[in-house]
C-alpha positions in Angstrom: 130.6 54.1 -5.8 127.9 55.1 -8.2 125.5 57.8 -7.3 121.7 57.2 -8.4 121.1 59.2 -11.6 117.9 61.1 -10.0 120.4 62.5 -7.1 119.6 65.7 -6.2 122.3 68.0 -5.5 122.4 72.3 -4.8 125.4 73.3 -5.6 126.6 76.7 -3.9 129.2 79.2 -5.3 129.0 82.9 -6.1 132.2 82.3 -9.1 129.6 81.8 -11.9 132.7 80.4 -13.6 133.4 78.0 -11.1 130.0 77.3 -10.5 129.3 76.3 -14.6 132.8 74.1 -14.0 130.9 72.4 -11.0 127.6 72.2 -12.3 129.2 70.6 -15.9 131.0 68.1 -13.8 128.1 67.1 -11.4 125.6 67.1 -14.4 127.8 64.6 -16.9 127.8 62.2 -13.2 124.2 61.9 -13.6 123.3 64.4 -11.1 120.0 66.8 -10.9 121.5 70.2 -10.4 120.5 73.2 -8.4 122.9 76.4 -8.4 122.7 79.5 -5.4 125.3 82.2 -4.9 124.5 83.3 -1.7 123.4 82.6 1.9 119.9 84.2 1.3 119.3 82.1 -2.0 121.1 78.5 -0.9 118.9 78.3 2.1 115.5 79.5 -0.3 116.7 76.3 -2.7 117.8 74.0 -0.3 113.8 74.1 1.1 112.2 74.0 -2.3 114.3 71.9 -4.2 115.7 69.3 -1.5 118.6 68.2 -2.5 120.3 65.2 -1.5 123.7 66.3 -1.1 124.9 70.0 -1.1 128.3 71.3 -2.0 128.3 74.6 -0.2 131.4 77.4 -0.8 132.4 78.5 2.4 133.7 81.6 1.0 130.4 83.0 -0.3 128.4 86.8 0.3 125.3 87.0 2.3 123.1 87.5 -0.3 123.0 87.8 -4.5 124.9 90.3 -6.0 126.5 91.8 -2.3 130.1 91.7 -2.3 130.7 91.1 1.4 132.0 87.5 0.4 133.3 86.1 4.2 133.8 82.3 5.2 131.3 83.7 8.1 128.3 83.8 6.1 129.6 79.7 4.6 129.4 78.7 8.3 126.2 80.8 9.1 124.8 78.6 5.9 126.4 75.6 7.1 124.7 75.9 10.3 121.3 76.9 9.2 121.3 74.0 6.6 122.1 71.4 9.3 119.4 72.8 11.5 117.1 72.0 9.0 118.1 68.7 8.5 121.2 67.3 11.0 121.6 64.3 8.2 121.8 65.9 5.1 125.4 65.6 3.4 126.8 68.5 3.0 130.3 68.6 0.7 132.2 71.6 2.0 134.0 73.2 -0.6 136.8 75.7 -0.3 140.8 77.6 -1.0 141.7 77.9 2.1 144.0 75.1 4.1 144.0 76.6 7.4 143.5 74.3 10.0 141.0 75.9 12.0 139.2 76.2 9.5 138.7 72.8 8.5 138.6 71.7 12.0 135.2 73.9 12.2 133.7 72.9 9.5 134.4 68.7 9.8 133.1 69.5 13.3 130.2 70.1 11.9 129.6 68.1 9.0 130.9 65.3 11.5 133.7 64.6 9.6 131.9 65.0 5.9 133.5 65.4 3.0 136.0 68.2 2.5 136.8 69.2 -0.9 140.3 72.0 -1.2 140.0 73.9 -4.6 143.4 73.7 -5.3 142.7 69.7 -5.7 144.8 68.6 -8.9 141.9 66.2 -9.9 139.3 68.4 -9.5 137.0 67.1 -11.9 137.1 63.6 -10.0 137.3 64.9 -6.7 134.1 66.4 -6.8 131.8 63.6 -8.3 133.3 61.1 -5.6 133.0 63.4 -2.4 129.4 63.9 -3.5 129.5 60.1 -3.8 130.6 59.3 -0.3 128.2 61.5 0.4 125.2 59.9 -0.5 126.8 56.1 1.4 126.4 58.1 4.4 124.9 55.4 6.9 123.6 57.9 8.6 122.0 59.6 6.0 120.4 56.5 4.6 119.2 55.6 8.1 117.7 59.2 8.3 115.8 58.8 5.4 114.7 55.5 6.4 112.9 57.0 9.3 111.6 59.9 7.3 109.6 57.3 5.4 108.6 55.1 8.2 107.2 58.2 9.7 105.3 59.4 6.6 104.1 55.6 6.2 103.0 55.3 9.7 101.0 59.0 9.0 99.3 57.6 5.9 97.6 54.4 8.3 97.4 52.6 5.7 94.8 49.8 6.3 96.8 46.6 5.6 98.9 45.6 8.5 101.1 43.8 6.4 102.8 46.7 4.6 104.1 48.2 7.9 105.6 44.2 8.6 107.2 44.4 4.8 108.5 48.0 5.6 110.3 47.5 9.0 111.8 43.8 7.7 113.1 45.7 5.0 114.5 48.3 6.9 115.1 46.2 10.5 118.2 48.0 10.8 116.9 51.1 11.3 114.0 50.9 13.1 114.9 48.3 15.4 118.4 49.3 16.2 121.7 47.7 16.7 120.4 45.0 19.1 119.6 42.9 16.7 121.8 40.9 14.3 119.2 39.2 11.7 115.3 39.5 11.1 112.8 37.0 9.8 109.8 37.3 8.7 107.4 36.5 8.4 108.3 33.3 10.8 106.1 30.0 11.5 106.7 29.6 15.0 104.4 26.9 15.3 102.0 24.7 13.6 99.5 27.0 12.2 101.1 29.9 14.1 103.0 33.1 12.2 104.9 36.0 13.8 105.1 39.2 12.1 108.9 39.4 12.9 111.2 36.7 14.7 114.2 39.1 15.6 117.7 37.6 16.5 119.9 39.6 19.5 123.6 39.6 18.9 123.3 37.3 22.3 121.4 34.6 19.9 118.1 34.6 21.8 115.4 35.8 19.7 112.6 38.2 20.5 108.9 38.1 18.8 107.4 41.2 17.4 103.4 41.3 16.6 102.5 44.0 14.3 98.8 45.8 14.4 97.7 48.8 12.7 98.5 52.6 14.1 95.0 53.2 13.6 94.1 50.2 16.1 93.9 51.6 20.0 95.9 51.0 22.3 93.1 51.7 25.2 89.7 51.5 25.1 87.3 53.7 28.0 85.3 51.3 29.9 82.9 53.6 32.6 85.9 55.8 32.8 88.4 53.3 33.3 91.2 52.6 30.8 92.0 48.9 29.6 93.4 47.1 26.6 91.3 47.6 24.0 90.2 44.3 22.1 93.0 44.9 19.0 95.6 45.1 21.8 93.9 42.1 23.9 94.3 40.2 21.1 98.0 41.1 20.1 98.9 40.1 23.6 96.6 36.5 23.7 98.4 35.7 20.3 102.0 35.9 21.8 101.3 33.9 24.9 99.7 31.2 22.6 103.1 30.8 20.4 104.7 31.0 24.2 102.3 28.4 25.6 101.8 26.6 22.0 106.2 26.5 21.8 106.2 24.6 25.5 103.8 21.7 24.3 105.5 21.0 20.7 109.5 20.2 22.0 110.9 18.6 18.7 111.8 15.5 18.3 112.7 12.9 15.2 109.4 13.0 13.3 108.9 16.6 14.8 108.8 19.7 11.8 112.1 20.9 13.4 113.9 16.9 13.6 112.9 16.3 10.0 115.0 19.3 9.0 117.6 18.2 11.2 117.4 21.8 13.4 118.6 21.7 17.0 116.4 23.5 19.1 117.1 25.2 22.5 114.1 26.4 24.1 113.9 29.7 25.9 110.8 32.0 26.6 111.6 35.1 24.1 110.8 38.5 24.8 107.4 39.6 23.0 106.6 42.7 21.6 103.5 44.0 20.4 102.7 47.2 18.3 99.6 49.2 18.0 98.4 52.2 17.4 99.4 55.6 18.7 99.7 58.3 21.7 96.6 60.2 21.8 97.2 62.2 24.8 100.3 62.0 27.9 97.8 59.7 29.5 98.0 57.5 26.8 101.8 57.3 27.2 101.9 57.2 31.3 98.7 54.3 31.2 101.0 52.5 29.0 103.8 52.6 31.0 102.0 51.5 33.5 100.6 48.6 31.9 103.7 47.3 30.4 105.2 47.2 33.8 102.8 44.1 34.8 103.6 42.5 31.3 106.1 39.9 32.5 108.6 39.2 29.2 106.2 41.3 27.6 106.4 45.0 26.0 103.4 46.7 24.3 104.7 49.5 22.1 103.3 52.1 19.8 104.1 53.0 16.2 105.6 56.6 18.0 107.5 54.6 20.5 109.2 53.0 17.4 109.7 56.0 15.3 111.4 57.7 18.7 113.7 55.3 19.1 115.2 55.1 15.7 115.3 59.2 16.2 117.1 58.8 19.6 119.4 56.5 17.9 120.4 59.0 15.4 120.5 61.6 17.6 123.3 59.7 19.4 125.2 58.5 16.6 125.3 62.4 15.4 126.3 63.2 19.0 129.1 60.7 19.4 130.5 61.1 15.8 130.6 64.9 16.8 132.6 64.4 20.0 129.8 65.0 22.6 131.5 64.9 26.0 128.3 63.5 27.3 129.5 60.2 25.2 132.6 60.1 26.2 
């Protein structure tokens, strides 16, 4: 494995010997280095300088230049760090081989890398624990998220870049349920969807894509309805559904020329637009979808929630959470 040369990685230890060892090694990889020495400063560095990966000491004091060194204040770090951000990689470093020890800190880091000073290959040891590191699925998958979020909060006007972004990143906002994405896909003469996605089940399931600034609703004399982005969302699935019906292949057909077998099914639809304003927003929604036979109208905060939830459980099962069990 071959870590990006722009990784960033904080790199704490109070030996300064140690830490120029470290830092030598970490720097000749390619890496962008940060050093603390402390609890005080590591969590100060890790907010400003966001590293990708940290390699955190456990033996370490609570602040610069104390000497009350105690793996305590390594496992208060550890925790604060992972508050901050659950998904983070963080490389625990450390001379001791006791097995409580280790068992606290893998639970954790669940099950990160654990590097013993007393390694005879030091030198490599480091560099590739920093690489597994950064192949964390999980922490690609976090990051993923992160920048569908920040994407979402820039509303950018063109509809297509949100369609680019999640086919590019299917896995991770659309979850496990799904085994391959296309788009975007004719799915009939003159008619595109945004995203054809495949179950693992091999039925399909068709995603329309609007803006998050579109609404959702729209107030008509106090009453709540579609509002005419969403309207038209929905009337453009049920047209491929109705549109799909009439056109069954056959020899001279675009699917028989191609010589495709095709099995028709009605596919779930979703549609996705805009965002929660208010509870009553969410709850309306709810309510709507409910009457939407085969159909699901989602928003752009229903999608970044689930790929949260999904973490969230992946974290909680990798950690041994009873509640998975």
């Amino acid at each position: 494995m071959n870590a990006r040369p722009s990784a960033k990685v904080l790199l704490v230890e109070d030996t300064q010997a140690t830490a120029d060892d470290y830092l030598r090694v970490l720097q000749q990889r390619g890496f962008t280095t940060e050093h603390a020495v402390s609890a005080k400063d590591s969590l100060e560095k890790a907010t400003v300088f966001q590293p990708e990966v940290i390699v955190l000491d456990l033996q370490i004091p609570s602040e610069p230049n104390a000497v009350d060194e105690s793996i305590e204040h390594g496992f208060r770090t550890l925790d604060a760090l992972l508050k901050e951000d659950p998904f983070r990689p963080i490389c625990v470093v450390t001379a001791h081989s006791d097995r409580e020890i280790v068992r606290r800190a893998m639970a954790r880091t669940h099950g990160g890398p654990f590097i013993f000073k007393e390694d005879p290959d030091l030198r490599r040891a480091l560099p590739r624990a920093v690489d597994v590191a950064l192949a964390s699925p999980a922490r690609a998958m976090s990051k993923v998220v992160r920048e569908f979020r920040a994407l979402v909060e820039r509303n950018e006007p063109d509809e297509h870049v949100y369609r680019s972004f999640i086919h590019q990143h299917w896995k991770a906002i659309l979850g496990p349920e799904y085994r391959d994405v296309k788009s975007p896909y004719t799915i009939t003469r003159g008619g595109e969807i945004d995203l054809l996605a495949i179950r693992w089940d091999g039925f399909s399931d068709l995603w329309e894509l609007k803006r998050p600034v579109d609404p959702i609703f729209k107030d008509y004399n106090g009453w709540l309805h579609h509002s005419v982005e969403c309207a038209r969302a929905i009337g453009q699935l049920m047209s491929y559904y109705d549109a799909a019906e009439k056109e069954l292949p056959n020899a001279l057909s675009y699917e028989g020329r191609r010589g495709l077998s095709i099995q028709l099914h009605r596919p779930r639809g979703f549609v996705v637009i805009g965002r929660y304003e208010s509870t009553t927003d969410r709850e309306r929604l709810r309510l709507e979808n409910s009457f939407l036979a085969g159909l699901t109208v989602l928003t752009y905060d229903d999608l970044i929630e689930r790929a949260e939830q999904f973490l969230l459980f992946l974290q909680s099962y990798r950690n041994g959470d009873e509640r998975y069990a």
